[in-house]
C-alpha positions as CSV (number, residue, x, y, z in Angstrom):
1,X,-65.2,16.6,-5.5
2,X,-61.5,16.5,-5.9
3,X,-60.6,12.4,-6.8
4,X,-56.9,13.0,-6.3
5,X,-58.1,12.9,-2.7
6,X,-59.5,9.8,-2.6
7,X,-59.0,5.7,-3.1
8,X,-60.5,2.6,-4.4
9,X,-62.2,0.6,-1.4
10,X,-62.4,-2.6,-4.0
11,X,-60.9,-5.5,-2.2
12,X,-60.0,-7.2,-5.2
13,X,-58.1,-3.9,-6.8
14,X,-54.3,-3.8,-7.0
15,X,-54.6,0.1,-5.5
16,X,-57.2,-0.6,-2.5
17,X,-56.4,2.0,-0.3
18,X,-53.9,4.2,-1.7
19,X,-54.0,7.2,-2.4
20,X,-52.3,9.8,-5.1
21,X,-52.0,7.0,-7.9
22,X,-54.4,8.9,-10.3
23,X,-56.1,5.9,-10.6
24,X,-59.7,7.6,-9.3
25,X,-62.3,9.3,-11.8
26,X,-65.2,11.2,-11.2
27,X,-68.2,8.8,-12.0
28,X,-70.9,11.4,-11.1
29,X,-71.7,14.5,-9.6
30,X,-75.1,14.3,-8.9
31,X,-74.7,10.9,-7.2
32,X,-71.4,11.8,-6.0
33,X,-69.7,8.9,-7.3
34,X,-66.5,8.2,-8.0
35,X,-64.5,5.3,-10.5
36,X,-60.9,3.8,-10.7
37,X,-59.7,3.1,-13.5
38,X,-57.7,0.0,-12.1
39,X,-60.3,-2.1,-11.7
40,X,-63.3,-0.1,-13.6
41,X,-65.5,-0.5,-10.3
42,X,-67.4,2.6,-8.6
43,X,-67.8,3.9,-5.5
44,X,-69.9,6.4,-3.1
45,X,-68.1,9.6,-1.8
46,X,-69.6,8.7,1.3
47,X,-67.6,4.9,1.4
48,X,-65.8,4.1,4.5
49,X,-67.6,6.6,6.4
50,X,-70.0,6.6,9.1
51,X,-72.4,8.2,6.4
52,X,-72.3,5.5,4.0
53,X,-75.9,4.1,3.0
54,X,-77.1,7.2,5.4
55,X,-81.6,7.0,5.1
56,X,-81.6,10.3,6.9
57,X,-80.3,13.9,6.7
58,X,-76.3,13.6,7.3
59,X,-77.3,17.1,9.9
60,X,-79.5,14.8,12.0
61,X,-76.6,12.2,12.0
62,X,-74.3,14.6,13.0
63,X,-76.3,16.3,15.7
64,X,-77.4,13.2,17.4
65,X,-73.7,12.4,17.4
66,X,-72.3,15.5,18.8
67,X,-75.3,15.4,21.8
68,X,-73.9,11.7,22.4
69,X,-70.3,12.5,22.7
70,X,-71.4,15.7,25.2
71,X,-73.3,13.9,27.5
72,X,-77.1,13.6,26.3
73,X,-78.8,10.8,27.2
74,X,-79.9,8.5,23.9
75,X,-83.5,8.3,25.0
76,X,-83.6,12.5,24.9
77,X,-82.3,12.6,21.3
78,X,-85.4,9.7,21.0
79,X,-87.9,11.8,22.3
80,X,-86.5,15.3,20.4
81,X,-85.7,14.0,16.6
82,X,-88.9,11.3,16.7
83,X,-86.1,8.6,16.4
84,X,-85.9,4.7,17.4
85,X,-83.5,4.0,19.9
86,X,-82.0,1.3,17.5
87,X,-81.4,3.8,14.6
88,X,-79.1,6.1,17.4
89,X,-77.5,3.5,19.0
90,X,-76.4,2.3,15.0
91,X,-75.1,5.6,14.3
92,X,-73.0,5.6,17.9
93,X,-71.3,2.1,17.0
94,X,-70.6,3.4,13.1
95,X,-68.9,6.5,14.4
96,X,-67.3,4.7,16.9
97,X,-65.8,2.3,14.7
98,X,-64.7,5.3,12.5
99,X,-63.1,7.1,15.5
100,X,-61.2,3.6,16.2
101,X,-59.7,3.4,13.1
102,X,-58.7,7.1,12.7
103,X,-57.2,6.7,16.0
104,X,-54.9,3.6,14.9
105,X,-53.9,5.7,11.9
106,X,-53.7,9.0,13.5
107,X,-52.0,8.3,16.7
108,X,-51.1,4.6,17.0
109,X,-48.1,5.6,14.4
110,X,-45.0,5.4,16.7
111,X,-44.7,8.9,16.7
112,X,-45.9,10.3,20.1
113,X,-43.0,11.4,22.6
114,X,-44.6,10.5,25.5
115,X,-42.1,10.9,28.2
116,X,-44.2,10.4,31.3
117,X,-47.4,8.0,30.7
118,X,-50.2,7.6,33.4
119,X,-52.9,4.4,33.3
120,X,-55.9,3.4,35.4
121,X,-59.0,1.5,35.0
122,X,-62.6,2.1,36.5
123,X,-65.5,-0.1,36.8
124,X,-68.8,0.8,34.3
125,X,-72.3,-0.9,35.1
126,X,-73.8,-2.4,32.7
127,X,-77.6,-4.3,32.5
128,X,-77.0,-7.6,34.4
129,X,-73.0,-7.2,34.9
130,X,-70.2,-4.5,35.2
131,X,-67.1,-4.4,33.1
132,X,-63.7,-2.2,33.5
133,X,-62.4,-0.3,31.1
134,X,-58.7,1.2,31.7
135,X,-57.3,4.5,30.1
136,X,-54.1,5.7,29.3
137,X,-52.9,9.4,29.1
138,X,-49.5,11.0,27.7
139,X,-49.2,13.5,30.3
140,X,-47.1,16.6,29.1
141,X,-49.5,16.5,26.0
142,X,-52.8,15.3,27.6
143,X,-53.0,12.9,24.9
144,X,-55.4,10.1,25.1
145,X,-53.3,6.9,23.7
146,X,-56.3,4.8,24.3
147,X,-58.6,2.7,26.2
148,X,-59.6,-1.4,26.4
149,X,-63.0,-2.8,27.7
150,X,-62.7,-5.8,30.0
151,X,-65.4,-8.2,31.8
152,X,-62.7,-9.0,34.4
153,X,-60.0,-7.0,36.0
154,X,-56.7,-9.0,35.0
155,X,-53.5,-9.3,33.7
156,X,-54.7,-9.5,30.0
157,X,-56.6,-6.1,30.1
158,X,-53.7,-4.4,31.7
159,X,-51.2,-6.0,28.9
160,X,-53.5,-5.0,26.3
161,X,-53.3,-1.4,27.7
162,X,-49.9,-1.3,27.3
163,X,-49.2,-3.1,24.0
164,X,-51.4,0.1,23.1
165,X,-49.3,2.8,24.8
166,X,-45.9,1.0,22.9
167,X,-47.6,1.4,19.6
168,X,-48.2,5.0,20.2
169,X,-44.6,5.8,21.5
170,X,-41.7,7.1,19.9
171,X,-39.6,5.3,22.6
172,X,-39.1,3.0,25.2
173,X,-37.6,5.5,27.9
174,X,-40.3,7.1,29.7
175,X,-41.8,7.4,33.5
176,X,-44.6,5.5,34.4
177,X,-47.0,6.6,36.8
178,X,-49.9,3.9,38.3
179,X,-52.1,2.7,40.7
180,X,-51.3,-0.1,43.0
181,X,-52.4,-3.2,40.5
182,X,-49.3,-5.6,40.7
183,X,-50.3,-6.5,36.7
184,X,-48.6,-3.2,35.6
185,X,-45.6,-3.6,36.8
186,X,-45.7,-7.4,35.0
187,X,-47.4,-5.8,32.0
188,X,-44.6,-3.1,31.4
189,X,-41.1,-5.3,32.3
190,X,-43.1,-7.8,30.1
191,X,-44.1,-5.5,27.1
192,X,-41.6,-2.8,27.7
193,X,-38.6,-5.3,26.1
194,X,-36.5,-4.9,22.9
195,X,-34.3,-7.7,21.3
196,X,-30.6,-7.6,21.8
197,X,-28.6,-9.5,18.9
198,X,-25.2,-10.8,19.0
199,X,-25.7,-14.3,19.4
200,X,-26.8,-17.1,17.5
201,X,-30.2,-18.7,17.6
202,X,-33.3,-16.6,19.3
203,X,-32.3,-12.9,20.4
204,X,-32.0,-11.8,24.2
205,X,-34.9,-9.6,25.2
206,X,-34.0,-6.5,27.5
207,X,-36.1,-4.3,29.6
208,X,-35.4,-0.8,28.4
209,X,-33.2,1.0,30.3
210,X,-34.7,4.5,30.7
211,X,-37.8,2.5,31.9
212,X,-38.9,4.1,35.5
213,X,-42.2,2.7,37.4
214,X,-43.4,4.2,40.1
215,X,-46.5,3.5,42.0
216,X,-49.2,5.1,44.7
217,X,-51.2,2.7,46.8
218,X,-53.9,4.4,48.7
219,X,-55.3,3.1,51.8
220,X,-58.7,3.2,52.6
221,X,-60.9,2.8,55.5
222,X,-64.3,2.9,55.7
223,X,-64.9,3.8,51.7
224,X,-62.4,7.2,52.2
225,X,-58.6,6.9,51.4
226,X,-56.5,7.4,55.0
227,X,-53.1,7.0,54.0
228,X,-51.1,7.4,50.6
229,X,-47.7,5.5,49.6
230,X,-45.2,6.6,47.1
231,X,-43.4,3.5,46.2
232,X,-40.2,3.3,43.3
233,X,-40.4,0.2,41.8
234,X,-37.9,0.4,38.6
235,X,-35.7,3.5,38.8
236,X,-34.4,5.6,41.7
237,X,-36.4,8.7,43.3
238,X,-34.1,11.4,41.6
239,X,-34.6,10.1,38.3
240,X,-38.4,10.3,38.3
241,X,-38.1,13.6,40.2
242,X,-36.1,15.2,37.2
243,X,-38.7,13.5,34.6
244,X,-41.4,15.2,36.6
245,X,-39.6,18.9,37.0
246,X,-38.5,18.3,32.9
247,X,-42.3,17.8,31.6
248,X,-43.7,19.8,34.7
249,X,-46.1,17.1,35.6
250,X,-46.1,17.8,39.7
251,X,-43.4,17.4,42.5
252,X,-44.3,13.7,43.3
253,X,-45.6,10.2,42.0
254,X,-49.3,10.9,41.4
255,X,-52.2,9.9,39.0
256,X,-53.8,13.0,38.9
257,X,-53.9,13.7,35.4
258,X,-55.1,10.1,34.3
259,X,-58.3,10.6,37.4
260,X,-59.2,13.9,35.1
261,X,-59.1,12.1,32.3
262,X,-61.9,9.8,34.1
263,X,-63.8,12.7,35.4
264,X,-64.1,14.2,31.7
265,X,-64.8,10.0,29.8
266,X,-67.9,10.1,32.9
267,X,-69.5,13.8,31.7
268,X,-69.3,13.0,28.5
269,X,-70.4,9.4,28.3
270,X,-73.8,8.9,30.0
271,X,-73.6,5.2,30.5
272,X,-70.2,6.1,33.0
273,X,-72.4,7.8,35.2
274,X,-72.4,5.9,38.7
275,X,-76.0,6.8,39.3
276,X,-77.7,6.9,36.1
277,X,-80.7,5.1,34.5
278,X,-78.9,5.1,31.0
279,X,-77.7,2.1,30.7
280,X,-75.8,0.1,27.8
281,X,-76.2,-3.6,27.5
282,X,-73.7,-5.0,25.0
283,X,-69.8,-4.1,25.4
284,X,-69.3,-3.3,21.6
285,X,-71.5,0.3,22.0
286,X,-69.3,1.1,25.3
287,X,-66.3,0.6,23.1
288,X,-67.8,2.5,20.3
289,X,-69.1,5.7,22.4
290,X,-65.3,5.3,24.1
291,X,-63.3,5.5,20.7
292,X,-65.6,8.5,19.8
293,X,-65.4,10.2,22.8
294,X,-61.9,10.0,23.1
295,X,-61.0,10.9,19.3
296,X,-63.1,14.2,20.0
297,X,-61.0,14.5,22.7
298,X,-58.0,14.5,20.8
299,X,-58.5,16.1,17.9
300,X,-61.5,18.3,18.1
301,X,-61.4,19.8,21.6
302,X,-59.0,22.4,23.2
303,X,-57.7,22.0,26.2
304,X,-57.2,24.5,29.0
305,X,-53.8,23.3,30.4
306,X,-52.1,23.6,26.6
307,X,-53.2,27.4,25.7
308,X,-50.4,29.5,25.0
309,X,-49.9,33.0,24.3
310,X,-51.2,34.3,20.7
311,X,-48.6,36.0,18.4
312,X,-49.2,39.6,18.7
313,X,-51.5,40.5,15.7
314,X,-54.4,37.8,16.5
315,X,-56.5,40.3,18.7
316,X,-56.9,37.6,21.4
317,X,-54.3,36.9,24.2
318,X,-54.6,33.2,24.4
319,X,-54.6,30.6,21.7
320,X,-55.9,27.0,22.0
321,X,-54.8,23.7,21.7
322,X,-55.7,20.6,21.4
323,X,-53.7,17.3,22.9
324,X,-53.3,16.2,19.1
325,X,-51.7,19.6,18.3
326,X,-49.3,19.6,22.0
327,X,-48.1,16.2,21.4
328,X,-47.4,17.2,17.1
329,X,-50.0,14.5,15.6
330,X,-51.6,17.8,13.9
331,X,-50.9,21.9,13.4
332,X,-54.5,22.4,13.8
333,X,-58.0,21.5,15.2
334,X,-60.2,19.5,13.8
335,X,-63.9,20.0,12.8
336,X,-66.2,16.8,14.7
337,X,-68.1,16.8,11.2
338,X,-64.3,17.2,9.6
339,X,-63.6,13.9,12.5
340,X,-66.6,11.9,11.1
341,X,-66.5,12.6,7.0
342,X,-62.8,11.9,6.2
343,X,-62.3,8.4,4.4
344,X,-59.9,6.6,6.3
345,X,-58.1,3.5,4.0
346,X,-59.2,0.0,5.0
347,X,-57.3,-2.2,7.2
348,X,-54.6,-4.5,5.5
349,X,-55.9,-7.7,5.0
350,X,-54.6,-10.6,7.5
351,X,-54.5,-14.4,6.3
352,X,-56.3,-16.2,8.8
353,X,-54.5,-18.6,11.0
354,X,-54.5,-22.0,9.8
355,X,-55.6,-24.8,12.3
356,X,-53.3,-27.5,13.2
357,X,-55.1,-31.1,11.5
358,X,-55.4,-33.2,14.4
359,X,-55.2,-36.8,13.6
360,X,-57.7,-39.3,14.4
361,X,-57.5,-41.8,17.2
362,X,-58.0,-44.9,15.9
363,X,-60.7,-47.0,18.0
364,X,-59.7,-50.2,18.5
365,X,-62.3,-53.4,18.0
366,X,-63.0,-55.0,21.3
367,X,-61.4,-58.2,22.0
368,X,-63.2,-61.2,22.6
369,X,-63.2,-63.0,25.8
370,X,-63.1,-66.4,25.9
371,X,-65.7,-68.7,27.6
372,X,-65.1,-70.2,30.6
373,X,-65.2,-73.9,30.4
């Protein structure tokens, strides 16, 4: 137990959520507890974690976990651990709200250089209804900057998509790569926009300069794609051709990387099947099992495309990487138990928005109609 490590969770305490103030104590060791000395309170070592108030074996939790995140149907880890289906599916949306948090401190930071970005949504069948659920992927890193879950297919899932990929890049100059969805175009000239002072009153927003958009609109007939089109929409051809040749990301606008990205969300997620019996039926687990997946992705999974050669010395030729350690979020891999056991501070508290008083109408009594004579 090392307290310099950790932080007081306490809402009400002037140090909630930071770290190195040697404010932290060590309450107990057989309870492994710990106490700051701000506001006297104490707290589990297990506190804003998925473990936290764990009835079972923390192995069991983290087995069932790691089957989940490669692909195992729930009702299998059911039938092999004598589990309820309620108790797994608790665990899933715990971690998943973990992973979603450690992802908005670990890579939605500003600090990703993203250079050439590629987005695309797919459709996921759920009981009774479908939803979509679009992806985005830092290319040259094969970094996942994250995902949104949508009942419809619209203009406010694709600007969500991209208010994410802005929080995770370092800057505003970088190629874009999509489908044919006219919403991503609007999403990114709409998003993609930084103020311009000089004058008085509110400041002029301008599209980013080094913004380039270009699009691939496939044709299909009869369910099988006939025809592709490469269209520029912001930029010229030889600027996206030297972004492609600089980050070595093909010879042409594609979405290749970002329909891999799919492939591996659909072998590791069993409700993204197509033909599958596992079904989820609430959008808040899909979320959960997709901030998961994709934070294993990330940080705890090498990736074939990113080896490189090991320093002589290692006894191995190759050494891997993961997309957190290519795009310089991290300088090593991460554990999955590592993933699910670290304490990540609370979000900052947010005022809630006050409502507008609306006034009262007053009624006005009926008047009375005289008699006719």
């Amino acid at each position: 137990m090392d307290p310099s490590l950790q932080f007081c969770p306490n809402f009400y305490c002037l140090h909630r959520g930071k770290t190195g103030r040697g404010n932290i104590r060590i309450h107990s060791r057989k309870e492994q507890r710990y106490r700051c000395t701000t506001c006297g309170k104490t707290f589990a070592a297990t506190k804003n974690t998925p473990f936290y108030r764990l009835h079972h074996p923390h192995d069991l939790m983290l087995i069932a976990l790691t089957l989940l995140c490669h692909g195992c149907p729930p009702q299998a880890i059911v039938a092999a651990y004598s589990l309820d289906e309620r108790t797994v599916a608790a665990w899933q949306h715990k971690a998943g709200q973990h992973g979603q948090r450690f992802h908005e401190l670990k890579v939605q930071q500003g600090r990703v250089d993203v250079q050439h970005v590629q987005a695309d949504e797919m459709w996921i069948k759920l009981v009774g209804r479908k939803v979509w659920m679009a992806l985005a992927l830092a290319v040259p890193s094969r970094l996942w900057l994250g995902g949104v879950i949508s009942r419809r297919r619209n203009s406010a899932l694709i600007t969500a998509l991209v208010q994410m990929i802005r929080s995770c890049a370092r800057g505003l100059a970088m190629l874009v790569c999509v489908d044919g969805l006219a919403s991503y175009v609007t999403a990114f000239l709409r998003v993609f926009r930084h103020k311009v002072p000089g004058r008085r009153g509110r400041p002029r927003l301008v599209v980013e300069e080094g913004l380039l958009i270009g699009q691939i609109i496939k044709r299909r007939q009869g369910g099988r794609v006939v025809g592709v089109v490469r269209r520029v929409v912001r930029g010229s051809a030889a600027a996206i051709a030297a972004v492609l040749t600089r980050t070595e990301t093909g010879t042409g606008i594609n979405t290749a990387y970002v329909e891999r990205l799919n492939a591996t969300f659909r072998a590791h997620l069993t409700p993204l099947v197509r033909r599958g019996r596992a079904l989820l039926r609430r959008e808040k687990h899909l979320s959960a099992a997709m901030w998961l997946v994709g934070c294993a992705y990330n940080f705890c999974w090498e990736h074939d495309s990113l080896r490189q050669l090991a320093p002589p010395g290692l006894g191995c030729k190759w050494q891997g990487r993961t997309p957190a350690m290519a795009a310089g979020l991290s300088t090593r891999r991460w554990e999955f138990k590592e993933l699910l056991t670290t304490r990540l501070p609370p979000a900052q508290w947010k005022a809630p928005r006050k409502q507008v008083r609306r006034r009262r109408r007053r009624v006005r009594p009926p008047t009375a109609v005289p008699d006719a004579a």
